[in-house]
Backbone atoms as SQL, in Angstrom:
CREATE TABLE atoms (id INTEGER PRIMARY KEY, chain TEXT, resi INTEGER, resn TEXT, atom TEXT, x REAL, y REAL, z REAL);
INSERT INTO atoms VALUES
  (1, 'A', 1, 'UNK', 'N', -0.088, -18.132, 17.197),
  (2, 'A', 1, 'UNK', 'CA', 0.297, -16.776, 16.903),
  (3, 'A', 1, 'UNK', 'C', 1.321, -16.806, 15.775),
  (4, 'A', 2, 'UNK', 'N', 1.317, -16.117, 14.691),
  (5, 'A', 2, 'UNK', 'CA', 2.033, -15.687, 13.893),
  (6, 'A', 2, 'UNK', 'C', 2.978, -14.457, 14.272),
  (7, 'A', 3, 'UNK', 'N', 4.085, -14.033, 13.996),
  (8, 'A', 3, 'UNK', 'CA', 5.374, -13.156, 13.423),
  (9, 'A', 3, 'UNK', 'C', 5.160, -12.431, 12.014),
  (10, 'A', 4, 'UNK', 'N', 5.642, -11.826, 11.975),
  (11, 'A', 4, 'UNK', 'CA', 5.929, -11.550, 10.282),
  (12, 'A', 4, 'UNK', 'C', 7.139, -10.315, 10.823),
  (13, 'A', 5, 'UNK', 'N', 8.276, -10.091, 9.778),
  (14, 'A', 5, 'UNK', 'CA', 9.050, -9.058, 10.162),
  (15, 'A', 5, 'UNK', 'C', 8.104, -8.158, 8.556),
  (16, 'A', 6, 'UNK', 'N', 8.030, -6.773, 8.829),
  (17, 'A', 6, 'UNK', 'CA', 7.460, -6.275, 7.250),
  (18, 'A', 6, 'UNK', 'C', 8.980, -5.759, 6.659),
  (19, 'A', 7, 'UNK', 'N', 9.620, -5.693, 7.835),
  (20, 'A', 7, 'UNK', 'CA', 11.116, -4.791, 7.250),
  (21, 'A', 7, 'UNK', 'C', 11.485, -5.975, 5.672),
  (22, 'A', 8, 'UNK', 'N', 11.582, -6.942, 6.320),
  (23, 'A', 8, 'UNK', 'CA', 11.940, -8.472, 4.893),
  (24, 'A', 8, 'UNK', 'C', 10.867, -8.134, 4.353),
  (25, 'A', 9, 'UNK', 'N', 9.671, -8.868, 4.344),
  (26, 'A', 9, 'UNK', 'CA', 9.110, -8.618, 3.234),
  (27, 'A', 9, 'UNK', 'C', 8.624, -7.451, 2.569),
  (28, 'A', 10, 'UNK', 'N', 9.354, -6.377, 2.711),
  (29, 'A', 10, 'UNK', 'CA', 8.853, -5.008, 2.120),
  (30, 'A', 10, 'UNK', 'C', 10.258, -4.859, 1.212),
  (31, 'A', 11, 'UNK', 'N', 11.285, -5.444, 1.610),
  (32, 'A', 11, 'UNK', 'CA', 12.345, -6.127, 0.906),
  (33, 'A', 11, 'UNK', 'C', 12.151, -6.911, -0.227),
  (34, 'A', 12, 'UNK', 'N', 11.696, -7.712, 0.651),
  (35, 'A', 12, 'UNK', 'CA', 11.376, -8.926, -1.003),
  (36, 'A', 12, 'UNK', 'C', 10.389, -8.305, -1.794),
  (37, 'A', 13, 'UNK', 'N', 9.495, -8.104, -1.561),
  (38, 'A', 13, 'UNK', 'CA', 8.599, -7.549, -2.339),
  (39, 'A', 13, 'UNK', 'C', 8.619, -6.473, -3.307),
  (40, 'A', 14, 'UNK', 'N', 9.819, -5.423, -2.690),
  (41, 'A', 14, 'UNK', 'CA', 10.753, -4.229, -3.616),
  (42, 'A', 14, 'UNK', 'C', 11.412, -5.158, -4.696),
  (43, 'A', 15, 'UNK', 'N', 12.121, -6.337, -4.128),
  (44, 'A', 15, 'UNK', 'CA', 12.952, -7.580, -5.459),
  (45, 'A', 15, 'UNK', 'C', 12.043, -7.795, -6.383),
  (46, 'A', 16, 'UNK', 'N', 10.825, -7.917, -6.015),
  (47, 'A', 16, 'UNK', 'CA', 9.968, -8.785, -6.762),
  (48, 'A', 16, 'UNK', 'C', 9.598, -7.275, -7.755),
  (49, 'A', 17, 'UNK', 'N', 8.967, -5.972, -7.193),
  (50, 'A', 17, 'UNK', 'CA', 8.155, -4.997, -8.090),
  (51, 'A', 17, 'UNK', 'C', 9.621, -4.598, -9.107),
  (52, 'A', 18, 'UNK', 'N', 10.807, -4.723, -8.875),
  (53, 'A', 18, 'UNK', 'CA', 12.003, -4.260, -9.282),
  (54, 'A', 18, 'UNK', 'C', 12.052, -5.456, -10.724),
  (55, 'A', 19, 'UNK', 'N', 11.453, -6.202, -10.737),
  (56, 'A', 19, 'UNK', 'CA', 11.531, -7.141, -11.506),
  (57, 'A', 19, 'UNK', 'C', 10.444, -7.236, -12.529),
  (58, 'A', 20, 'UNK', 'N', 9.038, -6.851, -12.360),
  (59, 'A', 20, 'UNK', 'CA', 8.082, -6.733, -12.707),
  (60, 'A', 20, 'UNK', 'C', 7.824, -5.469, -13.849),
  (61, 'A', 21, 'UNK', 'N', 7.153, -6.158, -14.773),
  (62, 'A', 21, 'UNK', 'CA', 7.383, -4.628, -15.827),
  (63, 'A', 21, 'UNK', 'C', 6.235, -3.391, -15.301),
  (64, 'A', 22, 'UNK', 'N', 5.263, -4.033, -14.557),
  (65, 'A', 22, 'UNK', 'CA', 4.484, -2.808, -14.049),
  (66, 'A', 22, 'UNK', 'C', 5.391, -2.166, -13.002),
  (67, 'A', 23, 'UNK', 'N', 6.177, -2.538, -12.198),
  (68, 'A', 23, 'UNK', 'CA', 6.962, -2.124, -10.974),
  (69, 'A', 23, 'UNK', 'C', 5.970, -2.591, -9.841),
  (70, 'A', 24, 'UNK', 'N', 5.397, -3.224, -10.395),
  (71, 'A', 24, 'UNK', 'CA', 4.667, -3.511, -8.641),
  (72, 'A', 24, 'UNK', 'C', 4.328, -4.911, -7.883),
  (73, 'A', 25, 'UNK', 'N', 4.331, -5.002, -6.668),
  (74, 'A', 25, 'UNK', 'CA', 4.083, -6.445, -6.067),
  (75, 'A', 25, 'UNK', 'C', 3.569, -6.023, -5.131),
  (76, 'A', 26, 'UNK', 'N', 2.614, -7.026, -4.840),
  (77, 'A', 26, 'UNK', 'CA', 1.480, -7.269, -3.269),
  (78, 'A', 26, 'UNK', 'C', 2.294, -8.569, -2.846),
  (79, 'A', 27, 'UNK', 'N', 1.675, -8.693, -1.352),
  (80, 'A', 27, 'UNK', 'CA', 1.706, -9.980, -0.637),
  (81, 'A', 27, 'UNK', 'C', 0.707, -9.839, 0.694),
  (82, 'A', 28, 'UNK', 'N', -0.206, -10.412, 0.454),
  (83, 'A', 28, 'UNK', 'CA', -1.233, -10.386, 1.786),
  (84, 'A', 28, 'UNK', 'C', -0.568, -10.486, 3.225),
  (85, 'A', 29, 'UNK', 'N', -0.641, -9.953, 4.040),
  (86, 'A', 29, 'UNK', 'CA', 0.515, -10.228, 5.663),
  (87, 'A', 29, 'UNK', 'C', -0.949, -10.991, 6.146),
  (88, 'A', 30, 'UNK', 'N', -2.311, -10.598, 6.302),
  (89, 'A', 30, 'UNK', 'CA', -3.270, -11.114, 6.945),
  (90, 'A', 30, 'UNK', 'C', -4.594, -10.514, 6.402),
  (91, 'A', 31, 'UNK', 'N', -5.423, -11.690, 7.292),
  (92, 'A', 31, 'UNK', 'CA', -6.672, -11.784, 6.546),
  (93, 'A', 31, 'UNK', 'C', -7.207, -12.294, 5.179),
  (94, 'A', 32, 'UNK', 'N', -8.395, -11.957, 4.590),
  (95, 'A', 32, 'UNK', 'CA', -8.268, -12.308, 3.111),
  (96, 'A', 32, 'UNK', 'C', -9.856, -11.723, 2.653),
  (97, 'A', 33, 'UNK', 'N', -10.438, -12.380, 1.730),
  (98, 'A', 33, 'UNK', 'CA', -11.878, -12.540, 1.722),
  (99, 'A', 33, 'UNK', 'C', -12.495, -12.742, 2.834),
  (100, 'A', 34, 'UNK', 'N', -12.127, -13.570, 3.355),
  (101, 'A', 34, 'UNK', 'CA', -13.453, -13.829, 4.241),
  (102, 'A', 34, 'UNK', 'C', -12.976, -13.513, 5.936),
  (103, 'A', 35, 'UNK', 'N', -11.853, -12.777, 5.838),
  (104, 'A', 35, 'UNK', 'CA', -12.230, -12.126, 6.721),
  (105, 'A', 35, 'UNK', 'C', -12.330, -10.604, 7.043),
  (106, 'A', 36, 'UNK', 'N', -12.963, -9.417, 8.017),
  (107, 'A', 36, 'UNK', 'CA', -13.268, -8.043, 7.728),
  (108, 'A', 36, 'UNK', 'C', -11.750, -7.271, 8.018),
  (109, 'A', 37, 'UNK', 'N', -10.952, -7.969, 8.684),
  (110, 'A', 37, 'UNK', 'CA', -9.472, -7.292, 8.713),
  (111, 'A', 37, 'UNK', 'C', -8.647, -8.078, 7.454),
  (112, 'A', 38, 'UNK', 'N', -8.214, -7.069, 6.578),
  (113, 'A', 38, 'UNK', 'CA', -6.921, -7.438, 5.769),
  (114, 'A', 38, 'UNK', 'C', -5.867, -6.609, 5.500),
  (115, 'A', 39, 'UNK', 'N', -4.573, -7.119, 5.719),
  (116, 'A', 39, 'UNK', 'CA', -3.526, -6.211, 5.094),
  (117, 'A', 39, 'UNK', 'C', -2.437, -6.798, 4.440),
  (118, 'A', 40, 'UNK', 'N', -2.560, -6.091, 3.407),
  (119, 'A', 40, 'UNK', 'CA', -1.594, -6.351, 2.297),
  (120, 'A', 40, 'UNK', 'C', -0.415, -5.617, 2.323),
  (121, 'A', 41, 'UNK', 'N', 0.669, -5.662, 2.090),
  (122, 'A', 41, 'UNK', 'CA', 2.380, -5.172, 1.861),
  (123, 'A', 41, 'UNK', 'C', 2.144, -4.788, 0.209),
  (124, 'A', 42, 'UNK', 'N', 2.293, -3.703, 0.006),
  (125, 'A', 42, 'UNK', 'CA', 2.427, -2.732, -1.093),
  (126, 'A', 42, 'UNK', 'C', 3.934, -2.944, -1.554),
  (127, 'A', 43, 'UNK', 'N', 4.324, -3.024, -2.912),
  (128, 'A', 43, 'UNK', 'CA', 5.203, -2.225, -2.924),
  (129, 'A', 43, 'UNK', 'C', 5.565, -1.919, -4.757),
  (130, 'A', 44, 'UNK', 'N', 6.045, -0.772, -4.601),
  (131, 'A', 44, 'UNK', 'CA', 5.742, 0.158, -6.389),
  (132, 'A', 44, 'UNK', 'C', 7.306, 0.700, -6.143),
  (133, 'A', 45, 'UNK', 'N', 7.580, 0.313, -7.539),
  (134, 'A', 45, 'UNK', 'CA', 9.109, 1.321, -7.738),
  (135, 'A', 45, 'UNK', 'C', 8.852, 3.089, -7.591),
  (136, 'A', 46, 'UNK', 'N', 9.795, 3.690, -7.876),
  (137, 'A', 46, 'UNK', 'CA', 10.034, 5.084, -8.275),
  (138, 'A', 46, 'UNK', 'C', 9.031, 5.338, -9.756),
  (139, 'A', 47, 'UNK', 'N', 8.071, 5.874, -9.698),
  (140, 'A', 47, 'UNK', 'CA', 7.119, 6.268, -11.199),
  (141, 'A', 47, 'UNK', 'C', 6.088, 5.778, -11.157),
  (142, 'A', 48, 'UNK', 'N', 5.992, 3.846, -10.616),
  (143, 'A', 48, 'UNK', 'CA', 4.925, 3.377, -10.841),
  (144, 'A', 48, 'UNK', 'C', 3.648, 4.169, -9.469),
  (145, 'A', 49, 'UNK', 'N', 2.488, 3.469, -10.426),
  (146, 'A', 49, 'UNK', 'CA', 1.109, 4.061, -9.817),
  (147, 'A', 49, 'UNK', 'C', 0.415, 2.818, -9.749),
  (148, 'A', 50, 'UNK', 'N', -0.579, 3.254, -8.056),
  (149, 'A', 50, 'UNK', 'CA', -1.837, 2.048, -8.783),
  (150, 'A', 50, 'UNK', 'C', -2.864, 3.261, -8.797),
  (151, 'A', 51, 'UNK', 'N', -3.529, 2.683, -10.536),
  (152, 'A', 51, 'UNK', 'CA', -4.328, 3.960, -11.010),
  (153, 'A', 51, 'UNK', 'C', -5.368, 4.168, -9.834),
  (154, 'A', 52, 'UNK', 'N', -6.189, 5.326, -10.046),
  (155, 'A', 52, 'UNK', 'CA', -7.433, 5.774, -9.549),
  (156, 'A', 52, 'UNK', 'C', -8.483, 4.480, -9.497),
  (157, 'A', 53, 'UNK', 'N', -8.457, 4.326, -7.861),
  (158, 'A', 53, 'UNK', 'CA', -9.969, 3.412, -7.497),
  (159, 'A', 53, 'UNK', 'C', -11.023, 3.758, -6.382),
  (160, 'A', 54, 'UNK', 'N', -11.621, 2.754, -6.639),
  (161, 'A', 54, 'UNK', 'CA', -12.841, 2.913, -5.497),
  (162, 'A', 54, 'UNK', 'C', -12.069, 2.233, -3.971),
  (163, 'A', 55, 'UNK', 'N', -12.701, 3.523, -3.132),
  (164, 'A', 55, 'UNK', 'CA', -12.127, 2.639, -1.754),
  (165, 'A', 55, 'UNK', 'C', -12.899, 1.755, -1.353),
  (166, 'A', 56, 'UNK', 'N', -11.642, 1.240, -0.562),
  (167, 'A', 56, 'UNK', 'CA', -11.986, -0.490, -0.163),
  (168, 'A', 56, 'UNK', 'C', -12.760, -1.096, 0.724),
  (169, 'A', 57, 'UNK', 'N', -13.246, 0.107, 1.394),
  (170, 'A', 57, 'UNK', 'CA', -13.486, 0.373, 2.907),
  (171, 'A', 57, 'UNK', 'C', -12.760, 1.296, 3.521),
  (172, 'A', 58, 'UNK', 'N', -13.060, 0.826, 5.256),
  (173, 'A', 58, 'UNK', 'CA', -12.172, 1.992, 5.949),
  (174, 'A', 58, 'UNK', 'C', -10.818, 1.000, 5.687),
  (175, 'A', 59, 'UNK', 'N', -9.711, 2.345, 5.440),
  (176, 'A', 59, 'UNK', 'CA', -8.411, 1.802, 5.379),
  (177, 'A', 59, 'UNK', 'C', -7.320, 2.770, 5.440),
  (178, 'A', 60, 'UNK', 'N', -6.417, 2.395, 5.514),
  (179, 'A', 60, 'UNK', 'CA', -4.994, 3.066, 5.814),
  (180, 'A', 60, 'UNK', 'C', -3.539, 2.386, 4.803),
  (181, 'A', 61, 'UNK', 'N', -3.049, 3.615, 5.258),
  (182, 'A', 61, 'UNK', 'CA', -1.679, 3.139, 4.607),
  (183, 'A', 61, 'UNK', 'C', -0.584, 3.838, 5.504),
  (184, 'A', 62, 'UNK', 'N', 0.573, 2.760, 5.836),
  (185, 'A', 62, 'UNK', 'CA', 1.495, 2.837, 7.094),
  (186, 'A', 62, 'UNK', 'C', 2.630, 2.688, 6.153),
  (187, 'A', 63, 'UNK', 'N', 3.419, 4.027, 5.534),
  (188, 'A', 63, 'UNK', 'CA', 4.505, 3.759, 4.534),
  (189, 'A', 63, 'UNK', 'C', 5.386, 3.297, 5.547),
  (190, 'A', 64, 'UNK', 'N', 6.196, 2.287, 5.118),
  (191, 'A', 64, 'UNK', 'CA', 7.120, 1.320, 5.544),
  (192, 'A', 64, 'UNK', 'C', 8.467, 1.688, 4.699),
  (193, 'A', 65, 'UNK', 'N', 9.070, 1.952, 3.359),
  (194, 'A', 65, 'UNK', 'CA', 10.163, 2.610, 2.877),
  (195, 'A', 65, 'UNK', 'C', 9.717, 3.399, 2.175),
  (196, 'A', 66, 'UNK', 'N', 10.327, 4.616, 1.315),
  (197, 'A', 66, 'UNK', 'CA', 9.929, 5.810, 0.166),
  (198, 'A', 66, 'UNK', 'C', 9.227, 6.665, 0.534),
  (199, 'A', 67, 'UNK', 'N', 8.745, 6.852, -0.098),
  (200, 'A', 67, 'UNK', 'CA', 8.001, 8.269, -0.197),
  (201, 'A', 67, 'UNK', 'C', 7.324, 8.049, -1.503),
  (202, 'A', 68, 'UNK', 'N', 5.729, 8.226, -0.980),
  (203, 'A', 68, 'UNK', 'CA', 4.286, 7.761, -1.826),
  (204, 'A', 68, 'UNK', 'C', 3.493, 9.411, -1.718),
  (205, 'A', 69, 'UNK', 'N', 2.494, 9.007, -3.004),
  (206, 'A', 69, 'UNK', 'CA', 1.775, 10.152, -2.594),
  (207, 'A', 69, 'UNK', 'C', 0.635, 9.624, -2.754),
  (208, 'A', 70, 'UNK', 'N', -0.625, 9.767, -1.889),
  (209, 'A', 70, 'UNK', 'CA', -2.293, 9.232, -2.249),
  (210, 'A', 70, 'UNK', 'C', -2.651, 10.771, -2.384),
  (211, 'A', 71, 'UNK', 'N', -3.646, 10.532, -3.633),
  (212, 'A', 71, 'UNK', 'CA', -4.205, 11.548, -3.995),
  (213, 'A', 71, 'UNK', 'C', -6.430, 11.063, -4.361),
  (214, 'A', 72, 'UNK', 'N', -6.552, 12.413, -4.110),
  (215, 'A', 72, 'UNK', 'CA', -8.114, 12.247, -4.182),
  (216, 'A', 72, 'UNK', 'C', -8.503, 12.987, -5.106),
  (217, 'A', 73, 'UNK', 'N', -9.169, 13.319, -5.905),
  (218, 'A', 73, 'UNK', 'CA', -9.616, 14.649, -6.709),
  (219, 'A', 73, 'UNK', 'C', -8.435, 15.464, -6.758),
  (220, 'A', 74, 'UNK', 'N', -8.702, 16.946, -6.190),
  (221, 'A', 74, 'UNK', 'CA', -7.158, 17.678, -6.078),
  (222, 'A', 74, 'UNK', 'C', -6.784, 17.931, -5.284),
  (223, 'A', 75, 'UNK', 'N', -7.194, 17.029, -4.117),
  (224, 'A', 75, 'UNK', 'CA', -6.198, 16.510, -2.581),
  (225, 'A', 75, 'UNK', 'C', -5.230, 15.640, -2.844),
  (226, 'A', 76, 'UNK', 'N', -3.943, 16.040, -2.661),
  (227, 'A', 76, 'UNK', 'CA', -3.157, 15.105, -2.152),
  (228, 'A', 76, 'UNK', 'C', -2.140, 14.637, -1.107),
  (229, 'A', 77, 'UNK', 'N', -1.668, 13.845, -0.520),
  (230, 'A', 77, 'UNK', 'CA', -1.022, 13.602, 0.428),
  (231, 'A', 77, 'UNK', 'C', -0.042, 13.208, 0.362),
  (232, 'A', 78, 'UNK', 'N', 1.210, 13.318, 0.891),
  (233, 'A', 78, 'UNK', 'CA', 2.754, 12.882, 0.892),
  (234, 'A', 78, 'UNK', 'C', 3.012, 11.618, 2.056),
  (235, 'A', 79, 'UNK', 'N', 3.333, 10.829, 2.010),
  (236, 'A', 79, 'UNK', 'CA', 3.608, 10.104, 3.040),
  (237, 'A', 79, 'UNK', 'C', 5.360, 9.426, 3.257),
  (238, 'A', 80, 'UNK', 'N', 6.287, 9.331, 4.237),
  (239, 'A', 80, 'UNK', 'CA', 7.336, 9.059, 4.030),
  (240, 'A', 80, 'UNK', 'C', 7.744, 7.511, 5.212),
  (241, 'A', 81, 'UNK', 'N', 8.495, 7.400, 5.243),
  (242, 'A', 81, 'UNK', 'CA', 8.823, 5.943, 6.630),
  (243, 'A', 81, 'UNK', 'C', 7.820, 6.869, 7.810),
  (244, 'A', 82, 'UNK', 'N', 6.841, 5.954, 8.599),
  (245, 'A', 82, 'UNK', 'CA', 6.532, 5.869, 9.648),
  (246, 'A', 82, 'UNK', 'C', 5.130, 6.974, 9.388),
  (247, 'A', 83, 'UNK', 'N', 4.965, 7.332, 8.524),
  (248, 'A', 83, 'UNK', 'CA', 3.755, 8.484, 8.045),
  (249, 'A', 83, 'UNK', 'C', 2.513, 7.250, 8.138),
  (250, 'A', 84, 'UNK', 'N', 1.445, 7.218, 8.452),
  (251, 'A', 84, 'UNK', 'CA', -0.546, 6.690, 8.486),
  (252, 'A', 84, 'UNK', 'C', -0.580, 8.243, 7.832),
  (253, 'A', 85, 'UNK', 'N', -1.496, 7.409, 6.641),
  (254, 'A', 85, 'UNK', 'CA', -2.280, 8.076, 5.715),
  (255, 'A', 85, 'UNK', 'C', -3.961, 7.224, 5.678),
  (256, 'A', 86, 'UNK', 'N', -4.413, 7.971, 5.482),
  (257, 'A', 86, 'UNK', 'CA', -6.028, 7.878, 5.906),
  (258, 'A', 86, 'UNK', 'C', -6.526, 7.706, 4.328),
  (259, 'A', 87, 'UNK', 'N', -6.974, 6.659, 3.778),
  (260, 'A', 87, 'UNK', 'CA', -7.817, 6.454, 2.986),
  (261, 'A', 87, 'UNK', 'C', -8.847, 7.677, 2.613),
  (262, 'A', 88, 'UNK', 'N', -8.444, 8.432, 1.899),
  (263, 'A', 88, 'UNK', 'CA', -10.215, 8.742, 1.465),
  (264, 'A', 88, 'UNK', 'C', -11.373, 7.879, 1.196),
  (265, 'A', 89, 'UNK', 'N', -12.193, 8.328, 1.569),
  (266, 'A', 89, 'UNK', 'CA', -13.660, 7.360, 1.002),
  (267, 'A', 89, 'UNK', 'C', -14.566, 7.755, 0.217),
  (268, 'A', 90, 'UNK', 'N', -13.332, 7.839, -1.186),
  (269, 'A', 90, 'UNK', 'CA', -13.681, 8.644, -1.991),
  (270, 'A', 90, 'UNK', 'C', -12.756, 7.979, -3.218),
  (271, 'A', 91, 'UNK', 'N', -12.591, 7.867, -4.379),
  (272, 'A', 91, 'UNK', 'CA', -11.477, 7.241, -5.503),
  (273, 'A', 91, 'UNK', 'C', -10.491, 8.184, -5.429),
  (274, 'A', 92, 'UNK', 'N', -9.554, 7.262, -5.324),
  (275, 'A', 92, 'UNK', 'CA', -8.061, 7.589, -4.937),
  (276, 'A', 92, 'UNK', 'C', -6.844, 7.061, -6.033),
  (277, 'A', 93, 'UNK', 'N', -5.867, 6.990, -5.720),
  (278, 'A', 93, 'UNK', 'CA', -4.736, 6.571, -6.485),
  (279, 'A', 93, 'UNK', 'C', -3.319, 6.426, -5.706),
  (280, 'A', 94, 'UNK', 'N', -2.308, 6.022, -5.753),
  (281, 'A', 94, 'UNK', 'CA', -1.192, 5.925, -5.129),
  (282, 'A', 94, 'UNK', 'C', -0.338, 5.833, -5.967),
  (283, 'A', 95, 'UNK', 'N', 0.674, 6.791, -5.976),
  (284, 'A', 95, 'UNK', 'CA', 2.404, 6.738, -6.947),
  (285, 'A', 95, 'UNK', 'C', 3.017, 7.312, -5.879),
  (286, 'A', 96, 'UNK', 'N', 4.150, 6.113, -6.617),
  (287, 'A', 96, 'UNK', 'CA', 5.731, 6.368, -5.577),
  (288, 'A', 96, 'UNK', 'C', 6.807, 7.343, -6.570),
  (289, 'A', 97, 'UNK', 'N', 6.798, 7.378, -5.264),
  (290, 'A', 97, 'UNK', 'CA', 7.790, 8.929, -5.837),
  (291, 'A', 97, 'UNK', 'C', 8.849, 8.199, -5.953),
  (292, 'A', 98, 'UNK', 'N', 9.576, 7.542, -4.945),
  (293, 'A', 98, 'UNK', 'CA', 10.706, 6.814, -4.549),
  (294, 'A', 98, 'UNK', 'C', 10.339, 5.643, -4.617),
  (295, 'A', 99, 'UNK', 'N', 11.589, 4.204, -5.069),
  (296, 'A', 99, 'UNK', 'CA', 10.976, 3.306, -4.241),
  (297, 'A', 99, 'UNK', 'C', 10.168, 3.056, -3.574),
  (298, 'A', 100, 'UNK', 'N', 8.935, 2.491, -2.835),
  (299, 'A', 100, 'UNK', 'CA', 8.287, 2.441, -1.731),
  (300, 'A', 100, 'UNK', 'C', 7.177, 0.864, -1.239),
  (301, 'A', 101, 'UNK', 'N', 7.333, 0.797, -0.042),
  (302, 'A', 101, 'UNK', 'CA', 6.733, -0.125, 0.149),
  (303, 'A', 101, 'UNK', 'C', 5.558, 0.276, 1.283),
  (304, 'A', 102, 'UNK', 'N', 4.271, -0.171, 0.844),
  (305, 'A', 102, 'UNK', 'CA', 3.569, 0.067, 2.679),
  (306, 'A', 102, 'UNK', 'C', 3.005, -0.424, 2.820),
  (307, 'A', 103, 'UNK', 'N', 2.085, -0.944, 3.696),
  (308, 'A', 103, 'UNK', 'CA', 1.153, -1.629, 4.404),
  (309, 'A', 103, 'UNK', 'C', -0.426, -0.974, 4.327),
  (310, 'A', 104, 'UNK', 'N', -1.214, -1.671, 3.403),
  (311, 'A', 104, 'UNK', 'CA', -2.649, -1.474, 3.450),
  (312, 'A', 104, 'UNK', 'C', -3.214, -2.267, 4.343),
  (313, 'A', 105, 'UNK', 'N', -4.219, -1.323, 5.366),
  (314, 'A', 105, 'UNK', 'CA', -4.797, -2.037, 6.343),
  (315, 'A', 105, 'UNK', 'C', -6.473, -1.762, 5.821),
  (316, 'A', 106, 'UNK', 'N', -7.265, -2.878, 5.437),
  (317, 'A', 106, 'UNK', 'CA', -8.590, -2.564, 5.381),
  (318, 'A', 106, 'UNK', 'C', -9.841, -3.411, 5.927),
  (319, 'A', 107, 'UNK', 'N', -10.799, -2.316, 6.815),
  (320, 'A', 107, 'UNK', 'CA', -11.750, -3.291, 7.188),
  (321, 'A', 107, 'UNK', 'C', -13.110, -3.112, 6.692),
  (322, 'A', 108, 'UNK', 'N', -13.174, -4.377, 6.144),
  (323, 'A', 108, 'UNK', 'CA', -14.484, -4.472, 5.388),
  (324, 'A', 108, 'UNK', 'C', -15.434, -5.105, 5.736),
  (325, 'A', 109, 'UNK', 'N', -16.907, -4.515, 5.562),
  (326, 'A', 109, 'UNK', 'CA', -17.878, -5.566, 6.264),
  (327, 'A', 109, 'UNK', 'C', -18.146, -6.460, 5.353),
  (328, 'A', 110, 'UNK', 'N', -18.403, -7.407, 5.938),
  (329, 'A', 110, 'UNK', 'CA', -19.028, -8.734, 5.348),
  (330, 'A', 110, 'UNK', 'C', -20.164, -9.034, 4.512);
């Protein structure tokens, strides 16, 4: 069995996008390719975006610090600490309003 605290690495990972000229850093917590559960630790300064994509599958996002917004066409959603936001399954985008770090959960078939 593995641990992970996300509180630290949503930390480090803010050090790391704070450092980065895009403002942004990943770090996989679990899964990967080859397997159908993965989640990755997000995290985007204040401004930065990850542009408009195709979804990944079914997936979520569990903001962990800031305040993000996912947007779809001309839906969009606010999310703040402790907010699940629901993937559209549909091309999307994500900018932080604030600081922010969160947790992408996606399951993909094989």
């Amino acid at each position: 069995m593995n641990k992970f605290s996300l509180t630290a690495l949503a930390r480090e990972q803010l050090e790391i996008a704070r450092q980065a000229s895009s403002g942004r850093s990943a770090a996989t917590v679990y899964g990967g390719h080859e397997h159908v559960l993965r989640q990755t630790l997000i995290a985007l300064t204040a401004g930065s975006m990850l542009d408009e994509h195709e979804n990944p599958g079914e997936a979520t996002l569990h903001v962990l610090r800031g305040r993000v917004q996912l947007a779809s066409g001309d839906v969009a959603w606010e999310g703040t600490p402790g907010d699940l936001l629901i993937v559209p399954d549909a091309r999307h985008s994500l900018n932080a309003i604030a600081d922010s770090a969160v947790l992408l959960t996606v399951a993909k078939s094989r």
